[in-house]
N, C-alpha and C positions, 0 to 999 in steps of 0.2 A: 503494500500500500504506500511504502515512503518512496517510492519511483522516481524519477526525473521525467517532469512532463514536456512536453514538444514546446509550450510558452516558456518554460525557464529554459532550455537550451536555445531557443532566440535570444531572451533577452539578454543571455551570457554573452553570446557573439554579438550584439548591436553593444551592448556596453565596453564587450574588447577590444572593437572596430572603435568607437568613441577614444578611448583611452590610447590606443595604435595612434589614432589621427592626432590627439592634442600633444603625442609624445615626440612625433616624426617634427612637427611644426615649432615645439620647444627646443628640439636638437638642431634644424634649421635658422631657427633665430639667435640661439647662441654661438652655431658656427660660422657665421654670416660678418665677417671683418667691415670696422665701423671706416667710414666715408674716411677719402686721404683729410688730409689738413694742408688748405693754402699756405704754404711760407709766407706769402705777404702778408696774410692775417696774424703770423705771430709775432709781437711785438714786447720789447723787451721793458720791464719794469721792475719794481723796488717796495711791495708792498705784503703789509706783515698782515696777518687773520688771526684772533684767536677764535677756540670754541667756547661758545658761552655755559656750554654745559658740563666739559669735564678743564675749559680752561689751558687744552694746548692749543700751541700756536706753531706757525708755519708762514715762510717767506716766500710769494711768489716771486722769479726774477723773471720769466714770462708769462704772457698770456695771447689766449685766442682773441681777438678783440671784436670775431662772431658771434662768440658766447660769452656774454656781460653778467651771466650771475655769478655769484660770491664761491669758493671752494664749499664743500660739506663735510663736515664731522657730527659725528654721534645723532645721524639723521637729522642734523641742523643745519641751516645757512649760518655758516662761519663772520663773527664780524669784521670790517677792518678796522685794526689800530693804529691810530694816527701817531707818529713817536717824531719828535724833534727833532730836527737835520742834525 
């Protein structure tokens, strides 16, 4: 009486086929090399970030200057610190 019926062995295959697909698409998007970077967009600078939440810090000495948001730490936008010439 505890048989396997013809509905669960579909939905085993429709949920493996689900599971195959979203796995094939996550190993394609991870092995997928990220866009080159313009050399004329990287430009050189002088600028300190701490994290606000565990309090380290790091010196950019370039940047993309495509991509204008701030570095991340500890899933935060890092601030910058302004420090005297």
């Amino acid at each position: 009486m505890n048989g396997i019926t013809a509905v669960e062995v579909i939905l085993a295959l429709v949920a493996g086929y689900i599971i195959w697909r979203i796995s094939i698409a996550i190993i394609r998007m991870l092995s997928t090399p990220p866009p080159e970077v313009n050399p004329e967009d990287v430009v050189t600078v002088d600028q300190d970030y701490r994290c606000t939440v565990c309090g380290a810090e790091l010196t950019m000495t370039a940047v993309n200057v495509s991509e204008d948001n701030p570095p991340r730490h500890c899933r935060e936008d890092m601030m910058p610190v302004w420090r005297p010439a």
